[in-house]
C-alpha positions as CSV (number, residue, x, y, z in Angstrom):
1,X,62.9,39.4,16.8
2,X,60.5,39.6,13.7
3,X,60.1,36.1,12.7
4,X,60.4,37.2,8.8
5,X,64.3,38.7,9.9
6,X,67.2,37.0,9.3
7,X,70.8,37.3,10.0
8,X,73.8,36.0,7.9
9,X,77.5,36.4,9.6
10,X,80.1,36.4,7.6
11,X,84.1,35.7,9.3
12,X,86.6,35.7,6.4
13,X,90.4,35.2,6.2
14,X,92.3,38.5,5.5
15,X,92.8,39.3,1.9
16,X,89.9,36.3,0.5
17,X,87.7,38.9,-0.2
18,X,85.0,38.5,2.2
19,X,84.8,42.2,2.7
20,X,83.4,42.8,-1.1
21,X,82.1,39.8,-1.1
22,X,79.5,40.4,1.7
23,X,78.7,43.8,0.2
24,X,78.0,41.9,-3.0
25,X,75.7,39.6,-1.2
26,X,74.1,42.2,0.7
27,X,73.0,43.7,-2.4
28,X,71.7,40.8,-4.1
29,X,70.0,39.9,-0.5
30,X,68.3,43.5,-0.8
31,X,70.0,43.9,3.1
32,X,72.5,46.3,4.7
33,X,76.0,44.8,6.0
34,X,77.3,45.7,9.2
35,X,81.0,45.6,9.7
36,X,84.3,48.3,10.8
37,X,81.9,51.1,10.2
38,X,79.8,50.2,13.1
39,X,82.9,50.4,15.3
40,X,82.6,54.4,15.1
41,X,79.3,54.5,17.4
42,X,81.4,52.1,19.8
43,X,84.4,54.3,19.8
44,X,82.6,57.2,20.7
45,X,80.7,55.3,23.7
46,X,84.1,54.3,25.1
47,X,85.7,57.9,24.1
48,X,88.3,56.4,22.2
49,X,89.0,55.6,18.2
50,X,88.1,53.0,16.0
51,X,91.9,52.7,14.9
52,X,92.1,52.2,19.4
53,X,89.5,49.7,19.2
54,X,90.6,47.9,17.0
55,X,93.8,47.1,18.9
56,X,92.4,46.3,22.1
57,X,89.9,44.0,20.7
58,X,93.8,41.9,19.3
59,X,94.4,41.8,23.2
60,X,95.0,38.6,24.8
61,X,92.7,39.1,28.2
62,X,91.2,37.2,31.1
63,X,87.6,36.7,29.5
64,X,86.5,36.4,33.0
65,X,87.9,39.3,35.1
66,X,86.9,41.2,32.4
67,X,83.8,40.2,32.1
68,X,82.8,40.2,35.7
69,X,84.4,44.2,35.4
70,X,81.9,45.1,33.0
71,X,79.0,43.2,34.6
72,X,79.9,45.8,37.7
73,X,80.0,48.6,35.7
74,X,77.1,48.3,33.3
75,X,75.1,45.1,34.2
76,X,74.3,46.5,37.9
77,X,71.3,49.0,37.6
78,X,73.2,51.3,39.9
79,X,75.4,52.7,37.4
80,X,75.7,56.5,37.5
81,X,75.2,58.3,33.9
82,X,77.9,59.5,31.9
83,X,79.9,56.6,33.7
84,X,82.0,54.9,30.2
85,X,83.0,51.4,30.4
86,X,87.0,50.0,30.9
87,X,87.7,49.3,27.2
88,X,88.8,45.5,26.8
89,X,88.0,43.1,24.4
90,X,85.2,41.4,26.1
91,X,83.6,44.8,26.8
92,X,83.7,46.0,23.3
93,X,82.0,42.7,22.5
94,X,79.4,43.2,24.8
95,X,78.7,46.6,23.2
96,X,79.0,45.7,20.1
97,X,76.4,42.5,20.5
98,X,73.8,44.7,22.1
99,X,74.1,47.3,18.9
100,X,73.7,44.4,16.5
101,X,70.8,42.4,18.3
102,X,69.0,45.4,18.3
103,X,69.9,45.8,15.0
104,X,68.3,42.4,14.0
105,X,65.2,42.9,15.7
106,X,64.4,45.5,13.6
107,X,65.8,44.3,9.9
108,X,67.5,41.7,8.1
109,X,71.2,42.4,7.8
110,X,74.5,40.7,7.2
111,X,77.2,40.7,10.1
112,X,81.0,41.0,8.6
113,X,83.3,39.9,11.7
114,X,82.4,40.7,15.2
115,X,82.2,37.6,16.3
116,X,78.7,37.5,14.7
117,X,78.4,33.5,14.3
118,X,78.8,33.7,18.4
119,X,76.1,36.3,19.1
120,X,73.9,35.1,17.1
121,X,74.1,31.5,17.8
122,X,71.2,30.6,18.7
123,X,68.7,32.6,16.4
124,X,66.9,30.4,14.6
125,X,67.3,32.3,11.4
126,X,70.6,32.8,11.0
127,X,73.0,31.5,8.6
128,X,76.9,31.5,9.5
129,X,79.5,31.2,7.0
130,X,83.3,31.1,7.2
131,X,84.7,32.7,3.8
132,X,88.7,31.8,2.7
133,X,91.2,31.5,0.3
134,X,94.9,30.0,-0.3
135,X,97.9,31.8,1.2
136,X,99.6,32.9,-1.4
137,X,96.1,34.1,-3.4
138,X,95.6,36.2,-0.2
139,X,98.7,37.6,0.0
140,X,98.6,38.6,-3.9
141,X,95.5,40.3,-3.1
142,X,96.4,42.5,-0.2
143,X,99.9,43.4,-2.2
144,X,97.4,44.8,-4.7
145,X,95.1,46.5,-2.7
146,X,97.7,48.4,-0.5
147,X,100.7,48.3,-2.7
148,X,102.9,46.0,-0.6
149,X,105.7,43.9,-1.4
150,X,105.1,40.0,-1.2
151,X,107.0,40.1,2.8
152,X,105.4,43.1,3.5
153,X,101.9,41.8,2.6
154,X,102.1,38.6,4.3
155,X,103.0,40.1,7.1
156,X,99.6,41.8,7.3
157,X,97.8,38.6,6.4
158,X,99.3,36.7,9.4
159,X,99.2,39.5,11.6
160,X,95.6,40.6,11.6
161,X,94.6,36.4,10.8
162,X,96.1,36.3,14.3
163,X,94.1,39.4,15.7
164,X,91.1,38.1,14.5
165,X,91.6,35.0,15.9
166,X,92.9,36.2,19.3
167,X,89.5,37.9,19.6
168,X,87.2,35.5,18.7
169,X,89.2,32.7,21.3
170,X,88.7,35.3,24.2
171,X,84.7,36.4,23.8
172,X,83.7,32.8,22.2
173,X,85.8,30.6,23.9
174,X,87.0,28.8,20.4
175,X,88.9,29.1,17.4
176,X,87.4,31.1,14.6
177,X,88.8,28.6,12.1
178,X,86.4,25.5,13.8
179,X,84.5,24.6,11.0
180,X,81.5,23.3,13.5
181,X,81.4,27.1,14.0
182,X,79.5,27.7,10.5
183,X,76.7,26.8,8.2
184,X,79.3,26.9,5.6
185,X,82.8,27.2,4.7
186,X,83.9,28.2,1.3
187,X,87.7,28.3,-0.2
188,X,87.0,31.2,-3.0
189,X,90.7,30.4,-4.8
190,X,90.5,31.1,-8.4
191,X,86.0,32.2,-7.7
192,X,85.4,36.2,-8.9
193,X,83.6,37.8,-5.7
194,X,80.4,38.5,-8.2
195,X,80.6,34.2,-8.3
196,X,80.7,33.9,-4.7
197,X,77.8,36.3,-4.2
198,X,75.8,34.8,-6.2
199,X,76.5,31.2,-4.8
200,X,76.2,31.9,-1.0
201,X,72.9,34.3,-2.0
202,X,71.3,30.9,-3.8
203,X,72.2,28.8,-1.3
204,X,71.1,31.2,1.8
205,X,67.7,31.7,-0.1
206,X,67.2,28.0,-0.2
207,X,68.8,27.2,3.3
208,X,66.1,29.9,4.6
209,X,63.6,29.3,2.6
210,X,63.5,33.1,1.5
C-alpha cells in the first residue's frame, strides 16, 4: 500500500445520514467513496443480484463452516476456472475485502459499510468512524426520503439496523455498535450533513496529518 494512501470507513445507523454525509466528505477529502454500488461487480462474480446480495449478507451463518467452504473453493490453487463461489455472508465479505484492499493500494478512498473498520484494521492509515443519530430523528428522515408513515419507517430503521448488524457479528466477530470499534463516534442529531462533513474532514486531516 502507497504510504501517502489512506482509508476512512464509515458504518452509520440507518436514516443518520451517513450515506450523504460520506459523499460530502469524499468531496471535501478530494477521494471517491465506495459503498452499495460496488456490490454490482460482486453480484455479477456470484451470478446473482445486488438486491440477492444484499439479503444473504442479513443471514445469520456459521462463520466457520462457511469460511472453511470458501477456503476449499477459492483459497486452494486447484480451483477450476469459471468455478463461482457458494454465496454466504462470509463469502461475499471475502470478495468484497479483496476488491477494496486492492482498491486502497492504489488510491485513497472512503469505505461506506462493508465491514470496512474490520478489513482494514490494521492499516496504519486508516481512520474508522461510527456515524448516528436519535431514533425518532432517523425515523423522520427515512419517512421523508421514501414517503413512509411513522410505523412504516421505523420498521425499516430497525430492520436493516439489525441486518447490518447481523453481518458485521458474523464476518467480525463483534457488534457494530462497540465503540472500541472506531476512531470516532459522532451523534449528528440536530448537525446539517454539510456540518458533519466539514467536522469529520478537519479532524481526519489533523488525525492524519494530511
Amino acid at each position: 500500500m502507497d504510504n501517502n494512501n489512506f482509508i476512512i470507513t464509515i458504518n452509520r445507523e440507518c436514516g443518520s445520514g451517513g450515506g450523504e454525509i460520506a459523499r460530502k466528505l469524499g468531496e471535501k477529502l478530494g477521494v471517491k467513496v465506495y459503498g452499495r454500488a460496488m456490490l454490482e461487480g460482486i453480484a455479477e462474480q456470484f451470478d446473482m443480484t445486488v438486491e440477492n446480495i444484499e439479503r444473504i449478507k442479513a443471514q445469520k451463518s456459521n462463520w466457520w463452516n462457511d469460511f472453511c467452504r470458501f477456503y476449499q473453493k477459492f483459497g486452494a490453487a486447484s480451483y477450476k476456472v469459471g468455478d463461482r463461489p457458494a454465496a454466504t455472508p462470509v463469502s461475499i465479505y471475502y470478495a468484497e475485502a479483496r476488491i477494496l484492499k486492492e482498491l486502497a493500494e492504489k488510491e485513497s478512498c472512503i469505505i461506506l459499510g462493508r465491514a470496512g473498520f474490520n478489513i482494514f484494521r490494521d492499516y496504519p492509515n486508516a481512520m474508522h468512524i461510527f456515524i448516528r443519530a436519535d431514533r425518532d430523528a432517523r425515523i423522520e428522515r427515512i419517512a421523508r426520503k421514501q414517503n413512509l408513515g411513522t410505523d412504516e419507517a421505523a420498521k425499516v430503521v430497525d430492520r436493516i439496523d439489525a441486518e447490518r448488524d447481523t453481518f458485521v457479528k458474523t464476518v467480525a466477530g463483534t457488534s457494530r455498535y462497540d465503540a472500541h470499534n472506531y476512531d470516532f463516534v459522532i451523534n449528528v442529531t440536530g448537525m446539517t450533513t454539510d456540518a458533519v462533513a466539514s467536522f469529520l474532514a478537519q479532524n481526519i486531516s489533523h488525525k492524519l496529518s494530511l
